[in-house]
Structures are given as structure tokens and as C-alpha cells.
C-alpha positions as CSV (number, residue, x, y, z in Angstrom):
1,X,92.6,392.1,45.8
2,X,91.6,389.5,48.3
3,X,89.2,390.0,51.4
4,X,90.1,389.6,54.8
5,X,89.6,385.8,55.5
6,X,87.8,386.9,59.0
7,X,85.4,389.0,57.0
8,X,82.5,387.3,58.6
9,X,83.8,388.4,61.9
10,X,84.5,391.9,60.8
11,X,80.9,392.6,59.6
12,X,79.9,391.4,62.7
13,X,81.7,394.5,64.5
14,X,81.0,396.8,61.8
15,X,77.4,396.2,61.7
16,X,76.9,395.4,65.5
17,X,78.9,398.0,66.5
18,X,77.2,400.3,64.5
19,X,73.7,399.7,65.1
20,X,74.8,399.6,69.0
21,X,75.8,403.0,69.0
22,X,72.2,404.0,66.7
23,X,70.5,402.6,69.4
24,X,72.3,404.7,72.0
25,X,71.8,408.1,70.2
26,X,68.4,406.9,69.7
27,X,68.3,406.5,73.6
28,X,69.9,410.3,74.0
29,X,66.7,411.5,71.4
30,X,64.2,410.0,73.4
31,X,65.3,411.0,77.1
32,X,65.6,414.8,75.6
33,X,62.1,414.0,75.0
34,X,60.2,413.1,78.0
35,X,60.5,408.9,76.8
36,X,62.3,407.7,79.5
37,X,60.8,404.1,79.0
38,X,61.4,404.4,75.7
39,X,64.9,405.6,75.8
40,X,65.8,402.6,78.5
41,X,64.7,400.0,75.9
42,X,66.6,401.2,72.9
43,X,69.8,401.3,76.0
44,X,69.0,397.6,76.7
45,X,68.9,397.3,72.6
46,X,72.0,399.0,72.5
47,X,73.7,396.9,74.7
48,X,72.9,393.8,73.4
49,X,73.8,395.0,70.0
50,X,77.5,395.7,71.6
51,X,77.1,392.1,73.3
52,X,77.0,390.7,69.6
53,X,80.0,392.7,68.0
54,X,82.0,391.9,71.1
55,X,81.4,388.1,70.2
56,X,82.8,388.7,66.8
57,X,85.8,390.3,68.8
58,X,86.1,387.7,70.6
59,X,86.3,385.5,67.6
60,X,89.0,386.8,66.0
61,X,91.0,387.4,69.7
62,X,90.3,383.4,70.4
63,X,91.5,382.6,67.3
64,X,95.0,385.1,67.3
65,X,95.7,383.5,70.9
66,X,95.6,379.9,69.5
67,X,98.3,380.8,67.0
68,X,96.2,381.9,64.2
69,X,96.8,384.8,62.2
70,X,94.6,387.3,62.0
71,X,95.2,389.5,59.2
72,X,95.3,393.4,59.8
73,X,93.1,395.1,57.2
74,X,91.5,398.7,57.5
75,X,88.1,396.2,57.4
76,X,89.3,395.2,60.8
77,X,90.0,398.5,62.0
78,X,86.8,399.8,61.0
79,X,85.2,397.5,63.1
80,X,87.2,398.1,65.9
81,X,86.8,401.8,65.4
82,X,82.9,401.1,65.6
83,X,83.1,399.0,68.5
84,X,85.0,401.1,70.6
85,X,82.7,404.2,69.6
86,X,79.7,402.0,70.7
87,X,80.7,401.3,74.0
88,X,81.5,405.1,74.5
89,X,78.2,406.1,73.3
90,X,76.6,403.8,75.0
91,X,78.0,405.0,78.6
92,X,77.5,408.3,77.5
93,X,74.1,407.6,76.4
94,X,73.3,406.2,80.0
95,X,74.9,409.7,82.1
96,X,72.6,411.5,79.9
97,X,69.5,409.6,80.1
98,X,69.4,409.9,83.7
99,X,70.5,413.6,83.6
100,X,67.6,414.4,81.7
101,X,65.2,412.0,83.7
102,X,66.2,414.2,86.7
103,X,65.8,417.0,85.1
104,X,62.4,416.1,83.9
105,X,61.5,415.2,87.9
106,X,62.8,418.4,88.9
107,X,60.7,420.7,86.5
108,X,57.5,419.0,87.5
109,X,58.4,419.4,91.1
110,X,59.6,415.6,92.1
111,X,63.3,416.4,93.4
């Protein structure tokens, strides 16, 4: 069986995009606790972690629009998969970091 020939690429989404969306349930972990500095630096880690896969992505995109072929391989889907997961989480991870900031203000009498 042969590997994808992109598979440098693909790692790149699978691992990026993976870590990326560790980073933003790290994030969620931390706000729930009272680290709201905390939980804004693992977002900023987060994102650039996403900034990374999405170069791989763009990668193999640059290379299908100059009449390359990129070969489909459940590799490749994978990656997407985790990509697209990441940038959910990661917006997700944002809406609750600040619901639980104001909550946190609220409690101690802030809002």
C-alpha cells in the first residue's frame, strides 16, 4: 500500500488541528476555573495552532488549483475532519470563556 504523496501536509492538519482544538478545551477547563488569563493564553495557543494546519490546507489547495492532483485518502479526511473540529472548538471555546468570565464578575458583585 502506498502513502498519500501529500502526507507531510496531512500530518500537518492532523497534528495541528488536533493540538488546536486541545488547546481550546484546555481554554474551556481553565475559564470553569476562575483562570481567565490562563484560559486566554491557551485560546491565543489554540489559534495559532489552527493558523499552522490551515497552512498545510493551504498547501495542498495551492497545489490542486495549479493542476496538481491531490490524492483523496481517509489520511486527508482525517485532517480535514480535525481541522474543521478545531475551528469549531475554538469559537466555541471563546463564547464560553467569556460566559464564565461574566459569570465569575457577577458572583463577586462586578456586573
Amino acid at each position: 500500500m502506498t502513502q498519500p504523496s501529500n502526507l507531510e501536509a496531512i500530518m500537518g492538519l492532523i497534528m495541528y488541528g488536533g493540538e488546536a482544538k486541545g488547546k481550546a478545551v484546555e481554554a474551556i477547563h481553565a475559564a470553569r476555573d476562575g483562570q481567565f488569563e490562563k484560559a486566554q493564553h491557551l485560546l491565543q495557543e489554540a489559534t495559532h495552532s489552527l493558523n499552522v494546519a490551515h497552512r498545510s490546507q493551504t498547501n495542498l489547495l495551492s497545489q490542486e488549483a495549479a493542476g496538481d492532483t491531490v490524492d483523496l485518502s481517509l489520511l486527508l479526511v482525517h485532517g480535514q475532519d480535525h481541522m474543521m473540529t478545531a475551528l469549531a472548538f475554538i469559537d466555541l471555546a471563546k463564547e464560553l470563556v467569556a460566559v464564565y468570565d461574566k459569570i465569575s464578575r457577577i458572583q463577586r458583585g462586578e456586573l
